[in-house]
C-alpha positions as CSV (number, residue, x, y, z in Angstrom):
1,X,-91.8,-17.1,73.1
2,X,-88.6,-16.7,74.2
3,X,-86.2,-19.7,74.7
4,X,-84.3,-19.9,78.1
5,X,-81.3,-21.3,77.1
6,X,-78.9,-23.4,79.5
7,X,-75.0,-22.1,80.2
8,X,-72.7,-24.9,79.8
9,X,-69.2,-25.4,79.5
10,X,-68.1,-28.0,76.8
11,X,-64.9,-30.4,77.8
12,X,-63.6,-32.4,74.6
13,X,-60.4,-33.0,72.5
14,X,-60.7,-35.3,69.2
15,X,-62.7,-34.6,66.1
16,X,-65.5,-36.6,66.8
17,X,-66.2,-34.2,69.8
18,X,-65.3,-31.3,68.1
19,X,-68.4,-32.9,65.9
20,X,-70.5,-33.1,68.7
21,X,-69.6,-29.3,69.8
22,X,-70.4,-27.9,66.5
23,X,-73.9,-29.6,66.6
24,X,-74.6,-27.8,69.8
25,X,-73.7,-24.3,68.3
26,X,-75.1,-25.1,64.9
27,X,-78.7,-26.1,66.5
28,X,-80.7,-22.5,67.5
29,X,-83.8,-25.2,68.7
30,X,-81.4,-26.6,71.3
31,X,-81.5,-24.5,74.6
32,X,-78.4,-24.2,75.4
33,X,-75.3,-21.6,75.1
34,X,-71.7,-22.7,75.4
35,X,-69.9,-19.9,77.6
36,X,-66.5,-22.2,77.8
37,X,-64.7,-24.6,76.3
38,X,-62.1,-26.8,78.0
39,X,-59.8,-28.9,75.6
40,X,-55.9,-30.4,75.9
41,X,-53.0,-28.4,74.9
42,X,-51.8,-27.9,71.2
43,X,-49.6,-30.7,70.0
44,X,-46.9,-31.1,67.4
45,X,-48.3,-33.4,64.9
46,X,-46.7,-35.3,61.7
47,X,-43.3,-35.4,60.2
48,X,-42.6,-31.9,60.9
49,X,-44.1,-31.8,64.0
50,X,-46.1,-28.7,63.3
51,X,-47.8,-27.3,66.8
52,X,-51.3,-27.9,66.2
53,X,-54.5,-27.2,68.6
54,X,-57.2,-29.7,69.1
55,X,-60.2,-30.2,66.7
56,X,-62.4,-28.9,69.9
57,X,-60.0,-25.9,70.0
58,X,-60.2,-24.8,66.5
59,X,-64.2,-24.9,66.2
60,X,-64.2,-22.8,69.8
61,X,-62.1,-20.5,68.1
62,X,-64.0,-20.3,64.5
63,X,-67.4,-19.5,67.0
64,X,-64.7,-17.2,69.1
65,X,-65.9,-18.8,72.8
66,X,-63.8,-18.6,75.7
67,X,-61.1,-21.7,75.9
68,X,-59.2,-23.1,78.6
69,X,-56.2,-25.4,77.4
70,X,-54.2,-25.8,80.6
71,X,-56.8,-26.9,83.0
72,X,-54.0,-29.9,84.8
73,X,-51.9,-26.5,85.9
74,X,-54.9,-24.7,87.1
75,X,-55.8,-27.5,89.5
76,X,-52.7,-28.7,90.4
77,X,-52.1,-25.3,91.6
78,X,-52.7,-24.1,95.4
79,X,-56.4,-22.9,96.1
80,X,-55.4,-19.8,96.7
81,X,-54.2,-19.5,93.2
82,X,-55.7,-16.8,91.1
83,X,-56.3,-18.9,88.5
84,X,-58.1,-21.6,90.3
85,X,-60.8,-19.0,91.9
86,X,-61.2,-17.6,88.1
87,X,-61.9,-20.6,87.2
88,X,-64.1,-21.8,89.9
89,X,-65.9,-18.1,89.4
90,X,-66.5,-18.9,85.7
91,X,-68.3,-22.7,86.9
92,X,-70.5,-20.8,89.4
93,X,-72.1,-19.4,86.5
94,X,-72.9,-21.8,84.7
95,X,-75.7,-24.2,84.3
96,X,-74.0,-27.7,83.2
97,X,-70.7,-28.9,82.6
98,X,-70.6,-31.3,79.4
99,X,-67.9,-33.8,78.8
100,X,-67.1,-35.9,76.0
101,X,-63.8,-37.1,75.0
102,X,-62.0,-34.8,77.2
103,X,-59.4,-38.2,78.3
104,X,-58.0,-36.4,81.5
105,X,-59.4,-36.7,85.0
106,X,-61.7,-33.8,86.3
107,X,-60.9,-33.3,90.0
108,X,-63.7,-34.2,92.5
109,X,-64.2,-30.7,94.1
110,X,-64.7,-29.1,90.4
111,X,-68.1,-31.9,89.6
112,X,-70.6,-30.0,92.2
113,X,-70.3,-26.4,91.2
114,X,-72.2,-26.0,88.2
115,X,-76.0,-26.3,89.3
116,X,-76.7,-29.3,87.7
117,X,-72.7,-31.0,87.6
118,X,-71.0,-32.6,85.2
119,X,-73.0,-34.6,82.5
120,X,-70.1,-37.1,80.5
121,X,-71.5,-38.4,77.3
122,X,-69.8,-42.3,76.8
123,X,-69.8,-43.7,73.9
124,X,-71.0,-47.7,75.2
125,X,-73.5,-49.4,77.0
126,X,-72.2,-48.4,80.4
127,X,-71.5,-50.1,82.9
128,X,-69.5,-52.4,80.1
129,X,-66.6,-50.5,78.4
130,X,-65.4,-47.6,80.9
131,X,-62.0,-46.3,80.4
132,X,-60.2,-44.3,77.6
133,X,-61.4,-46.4,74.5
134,X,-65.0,-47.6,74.5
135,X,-65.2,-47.4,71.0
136,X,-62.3,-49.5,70.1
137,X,-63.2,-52.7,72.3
138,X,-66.5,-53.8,70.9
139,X,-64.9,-54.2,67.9
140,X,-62.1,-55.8,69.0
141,X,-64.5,-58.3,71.0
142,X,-67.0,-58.6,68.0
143,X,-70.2,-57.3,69.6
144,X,-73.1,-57.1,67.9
145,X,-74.3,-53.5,69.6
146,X,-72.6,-51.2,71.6
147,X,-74.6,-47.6,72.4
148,X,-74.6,-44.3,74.3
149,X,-74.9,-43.6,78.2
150,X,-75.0,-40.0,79.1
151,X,-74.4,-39.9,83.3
152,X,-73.9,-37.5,85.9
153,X,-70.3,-37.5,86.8
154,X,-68.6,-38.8,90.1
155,X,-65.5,-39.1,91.8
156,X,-64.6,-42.3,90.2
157,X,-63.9,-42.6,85.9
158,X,-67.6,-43.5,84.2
159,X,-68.9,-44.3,87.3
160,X,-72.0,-42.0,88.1
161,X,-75.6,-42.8,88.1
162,X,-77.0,-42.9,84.5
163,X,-79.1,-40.1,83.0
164,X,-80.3,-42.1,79.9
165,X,-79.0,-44.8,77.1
166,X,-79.5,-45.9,74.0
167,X,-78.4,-49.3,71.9
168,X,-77.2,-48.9,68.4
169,X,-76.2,-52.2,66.3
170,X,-73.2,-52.5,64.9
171,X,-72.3,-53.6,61.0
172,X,-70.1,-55.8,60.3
173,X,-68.5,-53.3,57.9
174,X,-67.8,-51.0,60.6
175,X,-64.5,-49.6,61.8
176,X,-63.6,-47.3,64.4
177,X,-64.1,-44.0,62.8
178,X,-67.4,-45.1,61.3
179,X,-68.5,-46.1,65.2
180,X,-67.2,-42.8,66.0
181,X,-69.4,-40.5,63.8
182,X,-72.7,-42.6,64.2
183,X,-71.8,-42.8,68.3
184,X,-71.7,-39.1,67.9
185,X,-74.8,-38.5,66.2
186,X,-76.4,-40.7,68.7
187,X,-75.4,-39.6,71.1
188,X,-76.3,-35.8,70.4
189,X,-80.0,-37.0,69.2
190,X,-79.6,-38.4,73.4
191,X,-78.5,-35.1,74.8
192,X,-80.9,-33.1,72.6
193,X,-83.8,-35.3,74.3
194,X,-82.5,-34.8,77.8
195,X,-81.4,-31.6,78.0
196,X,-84.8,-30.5,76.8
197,X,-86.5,-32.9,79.7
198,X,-84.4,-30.8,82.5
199,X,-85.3,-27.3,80.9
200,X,-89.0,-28.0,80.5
201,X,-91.8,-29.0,83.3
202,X,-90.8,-32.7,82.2
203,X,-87.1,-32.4,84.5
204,X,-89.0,-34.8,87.2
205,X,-89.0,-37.3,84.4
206,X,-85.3,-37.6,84.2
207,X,-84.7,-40.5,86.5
208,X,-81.0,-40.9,88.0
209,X,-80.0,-45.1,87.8
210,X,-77.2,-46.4,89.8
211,X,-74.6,-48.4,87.6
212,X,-74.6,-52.1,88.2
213,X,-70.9,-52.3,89.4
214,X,-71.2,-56.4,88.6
215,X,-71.2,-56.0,85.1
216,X,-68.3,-53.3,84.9
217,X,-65.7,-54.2,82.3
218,X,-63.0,-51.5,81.1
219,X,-60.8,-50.4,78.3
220,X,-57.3,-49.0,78.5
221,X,-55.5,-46.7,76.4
222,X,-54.4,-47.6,72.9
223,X,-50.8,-48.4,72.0
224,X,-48.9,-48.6,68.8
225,X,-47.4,-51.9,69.5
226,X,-51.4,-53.2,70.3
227,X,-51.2,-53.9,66.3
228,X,-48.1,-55.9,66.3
229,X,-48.4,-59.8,64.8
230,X,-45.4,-61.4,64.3
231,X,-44.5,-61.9,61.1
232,X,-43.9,-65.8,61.8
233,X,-47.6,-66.5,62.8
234,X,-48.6,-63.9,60.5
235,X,-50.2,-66.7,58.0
236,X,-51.6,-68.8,60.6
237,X,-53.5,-66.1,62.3
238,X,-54.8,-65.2,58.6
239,X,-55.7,-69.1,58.2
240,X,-57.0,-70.0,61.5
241,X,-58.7,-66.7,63.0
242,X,-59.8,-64.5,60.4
243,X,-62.6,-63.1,62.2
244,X,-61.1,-62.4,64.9
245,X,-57.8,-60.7,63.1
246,X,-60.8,-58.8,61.3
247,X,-62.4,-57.5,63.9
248,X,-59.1,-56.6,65.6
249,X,-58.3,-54.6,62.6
250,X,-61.7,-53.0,62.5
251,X,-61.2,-51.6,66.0
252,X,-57.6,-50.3,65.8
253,X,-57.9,-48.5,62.5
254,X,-56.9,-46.3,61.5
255,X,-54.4,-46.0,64.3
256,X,-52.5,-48.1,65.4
257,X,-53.6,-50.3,62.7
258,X,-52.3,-54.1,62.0
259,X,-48.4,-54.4,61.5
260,X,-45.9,-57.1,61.3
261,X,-42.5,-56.5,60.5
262,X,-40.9,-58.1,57.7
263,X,-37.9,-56.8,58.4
264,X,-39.3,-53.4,57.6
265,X,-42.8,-52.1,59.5
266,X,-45.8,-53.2,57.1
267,X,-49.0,-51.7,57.8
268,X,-52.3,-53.3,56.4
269,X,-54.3,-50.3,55.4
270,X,-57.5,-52.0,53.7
271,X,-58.7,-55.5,55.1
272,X,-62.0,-57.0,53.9
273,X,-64.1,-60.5,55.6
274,X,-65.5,-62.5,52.4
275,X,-67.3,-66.2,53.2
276,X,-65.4,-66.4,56.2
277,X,-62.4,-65.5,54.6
278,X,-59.8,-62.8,54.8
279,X,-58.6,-60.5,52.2
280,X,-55.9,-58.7,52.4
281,X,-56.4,-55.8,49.9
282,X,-53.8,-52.5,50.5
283,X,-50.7,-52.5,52.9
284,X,-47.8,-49.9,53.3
285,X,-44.5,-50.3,54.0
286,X,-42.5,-48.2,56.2
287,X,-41.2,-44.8,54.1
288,X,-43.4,-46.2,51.0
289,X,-46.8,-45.4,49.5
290,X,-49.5,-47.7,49.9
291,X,-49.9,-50.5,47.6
292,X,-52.2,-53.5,47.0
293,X,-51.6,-56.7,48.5
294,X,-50.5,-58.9,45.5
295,X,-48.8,-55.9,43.9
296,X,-46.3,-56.0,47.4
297,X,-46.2,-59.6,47.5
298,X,-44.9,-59.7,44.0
299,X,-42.4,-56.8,44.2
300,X,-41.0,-58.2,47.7
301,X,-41.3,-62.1,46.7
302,X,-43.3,-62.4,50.3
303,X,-44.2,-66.0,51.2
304,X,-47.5,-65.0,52.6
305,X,-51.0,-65.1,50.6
306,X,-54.1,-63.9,51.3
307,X,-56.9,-66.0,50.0
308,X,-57.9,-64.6,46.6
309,X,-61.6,-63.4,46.1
């Protein structure tokens, strides 16, 4: 029997969507085909800024499909522009448009032309967490589950009517990037389910729920200085809230991280909860190599101590 397969374009940027997009390709039981992938711009990155293209990019390019990495200029462009009517051509075609992790607004006009629109995969329990970093803040906030929504895309950011969801607990060993692969994986086990439902004689089963705008809460973008703690209160936010110091470090690793400065930036880099208490194991100080907590408070005769184990 032969498999009909869905034409989708795939809209993404970090490494934990470049996962996602190579489980797509990868899977010959899933039935669909990317035609196009839309990602940002490359980017200098590290010391010697090196240009460097998104992780999205560079599996498009290993599995040579089409990319599109100036999307803002297309569609800030007139409509008469030739770019903008090759673009819309190349939507026309296609089936579905699949975002995850893209972080840029998709104009309005763009979410009706592929026959079934825009699908965004979200890593949280949406309606709670929209915005740029739903993956950071139930950490941050010391949730107990957080989960996938997969919706159909409106005018407004994580707003459409949801397609399906699905819960996943949360350890209290986990940081960021471990949310990130496990969201991932859930989230493509989610997408595998549904995208199955609309190309089989089961597509009346996929039911279409509006968000419940009372319970919306949102997320903004990260910043560097979201880590900072003042070296002054430094001890007292170590003696008096070490859960939630450890579940603010849980969420911001590995970027921005926690950092005081002292007067130099120090970065904790390895943080554990024990009995309620904190341990501070591995920091860095700026332009050094990372070091274990009592080794730097030693060296640098620091008056600050992290309860011992």
């Amino acid at each position: 029997m032969i498999m009909i397969k869905l034409k989708i374009a795939y809209f993404g940027a970090p490494y934990f969507s470049a996962r996602f997009l190579e489980k797509i390709i990868n899977d010959k039981n899933l039935p669909v085909e990317v035609k196009l992938v839309v990602t940002q711009p490359d980017r200098p990155v590290g010391r010697k800024q090196i240009l460097t293209p998104t992780p999205v990019k560079q599996v498009a390019e290993r599995h040579e499909i089409e990319i599109i990495t100036n999307l803002e200029s297309i569609i800030q462009s007139s409509e008469l522009n030739v770019e903008s009517r090759i673009l819309n051509s190349k939507l026309q075609k296609l089936d579905l448009a699949l975002v995850f992790a893209y972080s840029r607004i998709i104009p309005e006009n763009l979410l009706s032309i592929p026959k079934f629109g825009f699908w965004n995969i979200h890593p949280s329990l949406l309606p709670k967490y929209r915005g740029p970093s739903p993956i950071t803040y139930p950490l941050i906030n010391g949730d107990r589950e957080t989960g996938v929504t997969i919706i159909k895309m409106d005018e407004k950011i994580d707003h459409g009517p949801i397609i399906a969801q699905q819960k996943l607990e949360i350890e209290e060993t986990d940081r960021r990037p471990d949310l990130e692969i496990k969201l991932t994986d859930l989230g493509y086990e989610l997408f595998k389910k549904t995208i199955k439902q609309l190309t089989s004689s089961r597509i009346n089963e996929l039911k279409f729920k509006e968000q419940d705008e009372s319970q919306a809460t949102y997320t903004k973008l990260l910043k560097k200085s979201d880590g900072f703690i003042d070296f002054e209160n430094f001890k007292l936010k170590i003696e008096n809230s070490p859960k939630k110091l450890y579940d603010l470090f849980r969420g911001l690793y590995p970027w921005p991280g926690l950092w005081t400065l002292c007067p130099k930036r120090l970065k904790i880099t390895d943080l554990n909860l024990i009995d309620h208490k904190l341990i501070i194991k591995k920091v860095q100080l700026e332009g050094k190599k990372e070091v274990d907590w009592q080794t730097f408070i030693r060296a640098y005769n620091i008056n600050i101590a992290s309860p011992k184990e």
